[in-house]
VEXBA-246591 format. One line per 10 residues: number of its first residue (from 1); their letters; for each residue x, y, z of N, C-alpha, C, O. Coordinates in steps of 0.001 Angstrom, whole numbers. Example, Ala and Ser with C-alpha at 12.3 -4.5 7.8 and 13.67 -1.06 7.14 Angstrom:
<rs>
1) AS) 13190 -5690 7800 12300 -4500 7800 13200 -3300 7800 14236 -3319 8465 | 12850 -2250 7080 13670 -1060 7140 12900 30 7870 13409 1138 8039
</rs>
This chain:
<rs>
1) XXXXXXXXXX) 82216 106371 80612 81394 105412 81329 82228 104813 82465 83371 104366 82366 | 81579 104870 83392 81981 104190 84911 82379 102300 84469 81888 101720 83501 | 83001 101902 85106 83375 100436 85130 82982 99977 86151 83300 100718 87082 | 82485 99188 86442 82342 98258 87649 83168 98557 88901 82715 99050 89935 | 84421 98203 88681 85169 98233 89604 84993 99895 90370 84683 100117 91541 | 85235 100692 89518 85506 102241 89596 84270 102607 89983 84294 103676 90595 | 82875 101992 89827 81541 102175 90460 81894 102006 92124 81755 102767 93081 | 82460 100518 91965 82353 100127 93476 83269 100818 94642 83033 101045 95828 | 84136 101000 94015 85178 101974 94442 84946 103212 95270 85130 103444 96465 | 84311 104212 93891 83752 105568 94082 82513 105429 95229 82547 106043 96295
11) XXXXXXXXXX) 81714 104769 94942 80434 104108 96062 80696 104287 97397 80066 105011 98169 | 81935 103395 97714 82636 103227 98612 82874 104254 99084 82548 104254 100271 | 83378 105362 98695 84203 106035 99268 83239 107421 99293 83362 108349 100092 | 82498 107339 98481 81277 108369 98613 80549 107780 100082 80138 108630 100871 | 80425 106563 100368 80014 105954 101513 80462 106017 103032 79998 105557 104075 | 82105 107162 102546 82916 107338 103694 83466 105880 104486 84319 106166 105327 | 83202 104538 104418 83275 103361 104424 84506 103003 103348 83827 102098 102862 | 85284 102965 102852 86202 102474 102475 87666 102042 102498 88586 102533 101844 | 87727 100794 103579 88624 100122 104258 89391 101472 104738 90532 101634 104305 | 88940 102267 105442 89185 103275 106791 88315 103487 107512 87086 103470 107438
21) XXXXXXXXXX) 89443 103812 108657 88685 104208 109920 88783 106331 109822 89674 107160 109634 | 86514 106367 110218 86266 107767 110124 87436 109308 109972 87858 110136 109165 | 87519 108808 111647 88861 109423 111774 90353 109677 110969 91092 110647 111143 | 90574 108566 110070 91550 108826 109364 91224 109420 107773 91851 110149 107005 | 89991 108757 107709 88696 109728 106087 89248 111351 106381 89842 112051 105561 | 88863 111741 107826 88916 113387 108224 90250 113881 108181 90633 115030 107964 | 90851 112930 108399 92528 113476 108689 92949 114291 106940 93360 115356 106479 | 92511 112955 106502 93126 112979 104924 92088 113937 104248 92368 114350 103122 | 91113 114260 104734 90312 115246 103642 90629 116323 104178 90343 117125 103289 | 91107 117026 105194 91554 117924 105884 93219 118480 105465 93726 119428 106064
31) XXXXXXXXXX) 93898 117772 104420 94899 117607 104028 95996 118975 104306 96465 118987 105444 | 96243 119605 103797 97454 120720 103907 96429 121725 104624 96872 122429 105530 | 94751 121847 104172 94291 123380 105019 94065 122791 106567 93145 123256 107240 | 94680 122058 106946 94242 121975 108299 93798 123402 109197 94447 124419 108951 | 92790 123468 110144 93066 124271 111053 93814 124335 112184 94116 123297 112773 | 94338 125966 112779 94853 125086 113977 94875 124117 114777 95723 123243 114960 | 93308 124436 115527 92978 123199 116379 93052 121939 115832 93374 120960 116506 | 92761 121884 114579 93235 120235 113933 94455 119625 114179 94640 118538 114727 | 95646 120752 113534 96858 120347 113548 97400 119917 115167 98104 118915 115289 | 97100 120570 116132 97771 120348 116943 96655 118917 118383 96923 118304 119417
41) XXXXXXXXXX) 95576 119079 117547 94802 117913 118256 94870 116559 117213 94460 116428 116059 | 95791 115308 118422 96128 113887 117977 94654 113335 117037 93499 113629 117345 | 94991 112636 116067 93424 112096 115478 93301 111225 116570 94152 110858 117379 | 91786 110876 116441 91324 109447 117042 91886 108506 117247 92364 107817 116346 | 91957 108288 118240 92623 106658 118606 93942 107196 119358 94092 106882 120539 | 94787 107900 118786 95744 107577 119139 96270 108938 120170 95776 110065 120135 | 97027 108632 120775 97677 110253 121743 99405 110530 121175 99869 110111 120115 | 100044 111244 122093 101674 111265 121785 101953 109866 121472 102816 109751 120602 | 101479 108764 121923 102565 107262 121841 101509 106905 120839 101398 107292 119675 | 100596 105912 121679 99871 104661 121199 98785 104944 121576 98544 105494 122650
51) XXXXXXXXXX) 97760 104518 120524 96325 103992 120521 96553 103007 121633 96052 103273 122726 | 97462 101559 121442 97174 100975 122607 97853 100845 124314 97872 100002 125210 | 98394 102334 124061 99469 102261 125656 100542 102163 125248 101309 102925 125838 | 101261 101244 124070 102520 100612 123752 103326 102040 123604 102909 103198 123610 | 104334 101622 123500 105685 102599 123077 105424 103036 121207 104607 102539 120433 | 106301 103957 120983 105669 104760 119597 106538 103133 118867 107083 102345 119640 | 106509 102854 117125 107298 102038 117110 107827 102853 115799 107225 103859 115422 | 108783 102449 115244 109244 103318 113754 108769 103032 112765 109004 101839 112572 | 107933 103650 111597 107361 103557 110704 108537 103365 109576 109188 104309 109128 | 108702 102045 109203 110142 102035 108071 109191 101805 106863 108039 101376 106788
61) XXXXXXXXXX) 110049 102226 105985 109643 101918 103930 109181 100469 104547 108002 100201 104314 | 109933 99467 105313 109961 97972 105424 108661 97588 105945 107905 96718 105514 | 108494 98473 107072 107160 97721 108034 105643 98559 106934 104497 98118 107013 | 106010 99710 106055 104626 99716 105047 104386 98698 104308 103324 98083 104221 | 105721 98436 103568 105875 97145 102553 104757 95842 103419 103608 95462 103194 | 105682 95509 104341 105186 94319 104807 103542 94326 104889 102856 93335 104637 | 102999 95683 105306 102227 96018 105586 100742 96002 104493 99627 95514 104683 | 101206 96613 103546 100124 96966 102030 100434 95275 101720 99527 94705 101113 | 100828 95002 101841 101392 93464 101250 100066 92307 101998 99195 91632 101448 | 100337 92444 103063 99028 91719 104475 98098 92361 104030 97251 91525 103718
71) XXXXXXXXXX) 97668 93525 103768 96303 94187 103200 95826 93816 102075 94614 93602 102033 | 96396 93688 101215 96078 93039 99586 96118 91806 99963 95034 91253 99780 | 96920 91137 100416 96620 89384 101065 95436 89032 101585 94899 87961 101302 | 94936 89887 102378 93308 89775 103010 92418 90007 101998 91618 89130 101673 | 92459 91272 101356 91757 91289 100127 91230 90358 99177 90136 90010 98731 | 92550 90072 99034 92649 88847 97519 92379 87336 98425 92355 86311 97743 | 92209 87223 99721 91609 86118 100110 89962 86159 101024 89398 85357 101769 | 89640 87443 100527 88505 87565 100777 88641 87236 102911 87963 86318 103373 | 89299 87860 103617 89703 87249 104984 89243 88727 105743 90261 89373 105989 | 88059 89401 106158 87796 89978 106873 88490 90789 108055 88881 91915 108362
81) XXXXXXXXXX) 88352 89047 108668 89147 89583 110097 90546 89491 110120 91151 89910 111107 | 91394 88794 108769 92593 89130 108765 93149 90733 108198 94195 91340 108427 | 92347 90966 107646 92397 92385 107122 92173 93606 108725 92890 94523 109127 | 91356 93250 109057 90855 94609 110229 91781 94304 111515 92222 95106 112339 | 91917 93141 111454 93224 92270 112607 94369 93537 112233 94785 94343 113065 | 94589 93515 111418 96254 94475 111548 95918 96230 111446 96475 97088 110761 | 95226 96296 112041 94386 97749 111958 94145 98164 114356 94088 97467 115369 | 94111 99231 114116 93816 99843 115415 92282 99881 115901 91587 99652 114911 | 91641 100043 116822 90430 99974 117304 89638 100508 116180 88830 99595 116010 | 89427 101205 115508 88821 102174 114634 88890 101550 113452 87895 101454 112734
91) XXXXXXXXXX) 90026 101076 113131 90163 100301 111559 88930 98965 111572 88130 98485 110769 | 89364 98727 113054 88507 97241 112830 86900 97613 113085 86105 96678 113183 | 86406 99069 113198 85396 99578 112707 84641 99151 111710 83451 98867 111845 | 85554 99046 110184 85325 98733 109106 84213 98321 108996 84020 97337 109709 | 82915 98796 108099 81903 97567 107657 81687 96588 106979 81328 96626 105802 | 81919 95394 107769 82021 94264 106469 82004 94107 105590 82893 93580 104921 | 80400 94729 105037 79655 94363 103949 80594 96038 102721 80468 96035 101496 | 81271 97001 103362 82512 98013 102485 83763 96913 102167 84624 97004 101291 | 83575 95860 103160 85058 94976 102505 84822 94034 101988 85795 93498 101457 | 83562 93365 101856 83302 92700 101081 82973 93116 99618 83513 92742 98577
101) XXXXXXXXXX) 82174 93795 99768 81978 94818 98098 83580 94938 97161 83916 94539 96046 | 84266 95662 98219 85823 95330 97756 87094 94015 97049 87927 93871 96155 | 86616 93476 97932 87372 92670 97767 86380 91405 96543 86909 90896 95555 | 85552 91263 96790 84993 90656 95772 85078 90951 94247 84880 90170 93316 | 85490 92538 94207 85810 93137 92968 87475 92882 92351 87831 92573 91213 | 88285 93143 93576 89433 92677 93585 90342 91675 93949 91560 91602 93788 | 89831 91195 94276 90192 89257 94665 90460 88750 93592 91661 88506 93475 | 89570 88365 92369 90317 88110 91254 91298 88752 90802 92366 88151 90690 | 91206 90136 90423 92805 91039 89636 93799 90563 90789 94764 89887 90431 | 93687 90783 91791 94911 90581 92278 95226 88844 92683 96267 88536 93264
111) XXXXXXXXXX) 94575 88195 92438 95175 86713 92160 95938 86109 90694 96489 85036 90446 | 95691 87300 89904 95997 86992 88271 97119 87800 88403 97693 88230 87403 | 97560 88097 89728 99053 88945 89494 98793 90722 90132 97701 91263 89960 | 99624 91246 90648 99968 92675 90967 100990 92751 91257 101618 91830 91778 | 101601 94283 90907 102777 94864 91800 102211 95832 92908 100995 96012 92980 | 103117 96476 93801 102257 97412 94666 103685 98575 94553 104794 98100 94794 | 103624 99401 94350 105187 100400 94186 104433 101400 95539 103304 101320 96024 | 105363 102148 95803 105142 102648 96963 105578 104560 96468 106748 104939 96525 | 104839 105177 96183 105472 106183 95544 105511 107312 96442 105552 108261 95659 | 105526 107871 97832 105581 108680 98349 105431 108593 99947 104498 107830 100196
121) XXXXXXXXXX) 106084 109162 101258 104960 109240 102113 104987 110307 102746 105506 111264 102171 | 104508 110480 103968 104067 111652 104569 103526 111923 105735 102553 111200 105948 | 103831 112905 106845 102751 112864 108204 102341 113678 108258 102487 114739 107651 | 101275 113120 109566 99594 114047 109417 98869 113662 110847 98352 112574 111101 | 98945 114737 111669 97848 114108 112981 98537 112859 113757 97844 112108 114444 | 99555 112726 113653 100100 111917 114281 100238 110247 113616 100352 109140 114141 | 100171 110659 112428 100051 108957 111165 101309 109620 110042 101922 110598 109614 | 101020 107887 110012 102684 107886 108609 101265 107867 107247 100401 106993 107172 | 101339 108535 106735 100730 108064 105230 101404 107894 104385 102487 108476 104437 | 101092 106977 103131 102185 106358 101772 101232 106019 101312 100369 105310 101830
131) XXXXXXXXXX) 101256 106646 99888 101043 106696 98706 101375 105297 97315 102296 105144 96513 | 100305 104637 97557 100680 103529 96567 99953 103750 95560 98939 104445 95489 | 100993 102555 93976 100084 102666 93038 100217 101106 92769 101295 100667 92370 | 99121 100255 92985 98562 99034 92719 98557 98770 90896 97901 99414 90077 | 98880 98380 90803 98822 97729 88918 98671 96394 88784 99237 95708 89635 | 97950 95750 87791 97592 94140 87790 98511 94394 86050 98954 95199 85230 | 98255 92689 86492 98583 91859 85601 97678 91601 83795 98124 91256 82701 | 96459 91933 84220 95742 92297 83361 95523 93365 82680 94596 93636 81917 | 96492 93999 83019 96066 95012 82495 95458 96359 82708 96110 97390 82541 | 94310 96348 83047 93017 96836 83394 94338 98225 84595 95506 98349 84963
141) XXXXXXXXXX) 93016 98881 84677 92875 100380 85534 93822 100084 86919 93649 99108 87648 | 94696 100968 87094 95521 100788 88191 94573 101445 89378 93516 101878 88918 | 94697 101582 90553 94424 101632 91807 95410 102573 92646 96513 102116 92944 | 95116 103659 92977 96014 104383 94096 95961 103811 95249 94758 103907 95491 | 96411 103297 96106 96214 103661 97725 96473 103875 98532 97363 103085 98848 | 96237 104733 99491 96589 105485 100583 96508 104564 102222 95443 104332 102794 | 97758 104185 102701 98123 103866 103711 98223 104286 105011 99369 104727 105104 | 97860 104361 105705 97401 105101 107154 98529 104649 108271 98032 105525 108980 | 99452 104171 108991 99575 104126 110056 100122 105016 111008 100917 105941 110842 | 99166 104281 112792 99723 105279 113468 101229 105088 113900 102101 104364 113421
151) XXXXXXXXXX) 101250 105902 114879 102529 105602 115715 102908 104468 116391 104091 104127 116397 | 102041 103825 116974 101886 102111 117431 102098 101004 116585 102252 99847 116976 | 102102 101477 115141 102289 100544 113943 101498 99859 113700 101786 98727 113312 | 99886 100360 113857 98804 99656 113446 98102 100382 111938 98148 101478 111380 | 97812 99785 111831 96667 100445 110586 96002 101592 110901 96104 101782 112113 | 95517 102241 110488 94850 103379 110516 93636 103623 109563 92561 104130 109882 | 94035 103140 108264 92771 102980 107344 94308 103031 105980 95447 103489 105900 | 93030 101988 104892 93860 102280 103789 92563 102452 102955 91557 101756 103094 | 92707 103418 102114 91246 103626 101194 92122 103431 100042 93341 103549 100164 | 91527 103119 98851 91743 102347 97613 91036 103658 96250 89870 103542 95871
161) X) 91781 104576 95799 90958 105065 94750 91405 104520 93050 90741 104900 92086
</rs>
């Protein structure tokens, strides 16, 4: 039997809507079979540098940390535009009413406590991806999630399975 949370979740993401931007949904479902033309065409938003003009910036273990950290902070304070704020043109796409569904589910677990471990990362289309595993305090069903940024050091999308 489905749980609530794992309803809203799956919903979500069956909805293609889940705290990502389109473009980065395609990147990541496109995973190792890329086609040529995939691999060598930049995803959305962004070119060789920046989505916004800026210079590339370095994707450290430090600036994800800081990063999934501000994302679960928005979450767990139910803060919209602080959440899509640290995201690239496309992130702040997001549909409200996909981050609200979210975070309303997880706002409590993660006020009763979480860790966030960071177990892997990886590039793709011109994005850093990292591999988290979310665990509460309660107990209850851990949370993968997948971290998006581009080269500009914005968000890209983080989807939550």
């Amino acid at each position: 039997m489905m749980t609530p949370l794992r309803g809203a979740v799956s919903a979500c993401l069956l909805a293609g809507a889940c705290l990502a931007a389109p473009a980065v949904m395609a990147a990541q479902a496109a995973g190792s079979a890329r086609s040529p033309a995939a691999s060598s065409a930049p995803a959305a938003g962004s070119s060789g540098a920046s989505s916004s003009g800026g210079a590339s910036v370095a994707i450290t273990p430090q600036l994800e940390d800081r990063t999934v950290m501000s994302l679960l902070a928005a979450i767990q304070a139910k803060d919209y535009q602080q959440f899509v704020g640290l995201g690239n043109a496309n992130f702040g796409k997001l549909d409200k009413a996909a981050f609200d569904a979210v975070s309303t589910q997880l706002s409590p677990r993660l006020q009763a406590g979480y860790t966030a471990d960071r177990l892997t990362h990886y590039q793709q289309q011109g994005y850093e991806f990292s591999l988290w595993k979310i665990s509460f305090k309660d107990n209850g069903d851990d949370i993968i999630a997948t971290l998006t940024i581009a080269r500009d050091g914005k968000v890209g999308g983080f989807v939550l399975r």
